[in-house]
C-alpha positions as CSV (number, residue, x, y, z in Angstrom):
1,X,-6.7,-16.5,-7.2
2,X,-3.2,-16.8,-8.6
3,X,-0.1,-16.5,-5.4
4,X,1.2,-13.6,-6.9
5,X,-2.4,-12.0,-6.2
6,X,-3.0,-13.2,-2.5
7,X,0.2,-11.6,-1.8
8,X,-0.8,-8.2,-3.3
9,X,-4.4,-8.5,-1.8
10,X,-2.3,-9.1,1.6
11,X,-0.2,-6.3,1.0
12,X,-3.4,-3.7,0.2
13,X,-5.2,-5.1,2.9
14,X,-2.3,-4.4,5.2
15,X,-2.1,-0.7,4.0
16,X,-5.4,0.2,3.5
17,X,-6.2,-1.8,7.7
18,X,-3.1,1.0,8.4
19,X,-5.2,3.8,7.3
20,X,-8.4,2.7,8.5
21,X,-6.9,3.0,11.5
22,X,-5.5,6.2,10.8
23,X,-8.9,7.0,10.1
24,X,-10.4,6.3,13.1
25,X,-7.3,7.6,15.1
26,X,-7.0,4.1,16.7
27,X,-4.0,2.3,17.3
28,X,-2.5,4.5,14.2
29,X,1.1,5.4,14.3
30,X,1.2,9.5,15.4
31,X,2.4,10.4,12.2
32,X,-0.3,8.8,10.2
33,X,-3.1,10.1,12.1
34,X,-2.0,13.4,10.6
35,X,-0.3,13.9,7.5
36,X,1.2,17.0,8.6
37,X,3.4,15.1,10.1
38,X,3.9,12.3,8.4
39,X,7.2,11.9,6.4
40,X,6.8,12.6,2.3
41,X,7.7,8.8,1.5
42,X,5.1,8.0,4.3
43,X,2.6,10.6,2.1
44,X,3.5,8.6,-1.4
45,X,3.0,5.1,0.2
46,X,-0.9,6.4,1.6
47,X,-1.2,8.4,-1.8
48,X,-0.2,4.9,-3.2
49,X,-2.5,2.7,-1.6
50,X,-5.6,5.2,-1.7
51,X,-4.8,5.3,-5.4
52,X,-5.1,1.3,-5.3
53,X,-8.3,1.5,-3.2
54,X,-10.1,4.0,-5.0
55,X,-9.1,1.6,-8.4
56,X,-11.2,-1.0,-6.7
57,X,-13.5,0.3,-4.8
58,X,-15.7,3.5,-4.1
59,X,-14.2,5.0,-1.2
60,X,-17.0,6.1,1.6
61,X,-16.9,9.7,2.8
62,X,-14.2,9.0,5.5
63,X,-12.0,7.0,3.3
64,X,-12.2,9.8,0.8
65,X,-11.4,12.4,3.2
66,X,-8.7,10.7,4.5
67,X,-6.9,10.2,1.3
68,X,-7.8,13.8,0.1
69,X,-6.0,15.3,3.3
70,X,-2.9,13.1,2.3
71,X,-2.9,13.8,-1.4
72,X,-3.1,18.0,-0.3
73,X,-0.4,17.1,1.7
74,X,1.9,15.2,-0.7
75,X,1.3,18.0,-3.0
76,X,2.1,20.7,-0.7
77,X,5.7,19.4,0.7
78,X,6.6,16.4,-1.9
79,X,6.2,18.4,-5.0
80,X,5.9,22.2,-4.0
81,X,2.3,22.8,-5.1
82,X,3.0,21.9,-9.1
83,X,0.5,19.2,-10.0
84,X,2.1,18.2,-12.9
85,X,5.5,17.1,-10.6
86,X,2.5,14.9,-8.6
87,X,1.6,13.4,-11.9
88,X,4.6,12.5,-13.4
89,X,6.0,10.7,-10.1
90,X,2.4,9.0,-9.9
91,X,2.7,7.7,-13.3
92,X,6.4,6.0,-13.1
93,X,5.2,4.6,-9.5
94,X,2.7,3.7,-11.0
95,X,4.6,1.9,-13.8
96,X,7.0,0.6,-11.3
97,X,4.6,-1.0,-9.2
98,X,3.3,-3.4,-12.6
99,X,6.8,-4.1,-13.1
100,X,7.4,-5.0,-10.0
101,X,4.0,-7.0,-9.7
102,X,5.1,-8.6,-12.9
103,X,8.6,-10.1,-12.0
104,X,6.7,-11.6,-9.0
105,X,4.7,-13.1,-11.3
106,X,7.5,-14.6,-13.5
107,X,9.5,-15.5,-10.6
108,X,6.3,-17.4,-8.7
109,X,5.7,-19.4,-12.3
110,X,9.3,-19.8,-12.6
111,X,9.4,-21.6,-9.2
112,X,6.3,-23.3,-9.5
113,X,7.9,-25.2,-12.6
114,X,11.0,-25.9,-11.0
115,X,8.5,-27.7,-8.4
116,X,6.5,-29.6,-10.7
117,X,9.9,-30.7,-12.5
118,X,11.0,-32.2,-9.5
């Protein structure tokens, strides 16, 4: 497994440990055991991450719930019902995050040259 993708394994892991315990309303921030009151940049990072999980993986029942109850949420206050608003900001976060994932990339290689040059 290339750096670049232990560090964004590390990262999901991270986020997706956060909402387990969100899940099981242990040792979860308040806001995160309930979306309601969770900020809306709080909502895009969980709508984020279950978006990553679900990618990967089949969510069980509780993960799926969880996520569901966050995405209603994001939808509700982030984007005023509209679906369509949802999508679009999905899609260039979406876009964003490969982008970002991808000068990582470069700039891991790019380093990992300069330390085989020297």
């Amino acid at each position: 497994m290339k750096q670049t993708e232990k560090g964004y394994a590390m990262k999901l892991v991270r986020a997706l440990s956060l909402s387990m315990a969100a899940l099981a309303g242990v040792a979860a921030p308040p806001a995160l055991a309930d979306p309601q009151r969770a900020q809306v940049a709080e909502l895009k990072t969980v709508y984020l991450t279950c978006e990553q999980a679900a990618a990967r993986t089949i969510l069980d029942m509780a993960a799926a719930a969880f996520c569901s109850r966050y995405a209603e949420e994001l939808l509700r206050r982030g984007f005023a019902g509209d679906f369509n608003q949802l999508l679009a900001w999905w899609r260039e976060a979406k876009e964003d995050a490969v982008a970002l994932e991808g000068d990582k990339s470069e700039s891991a290689d790019e380093q990992s040259a300069t330390a085989t040059t020297h």
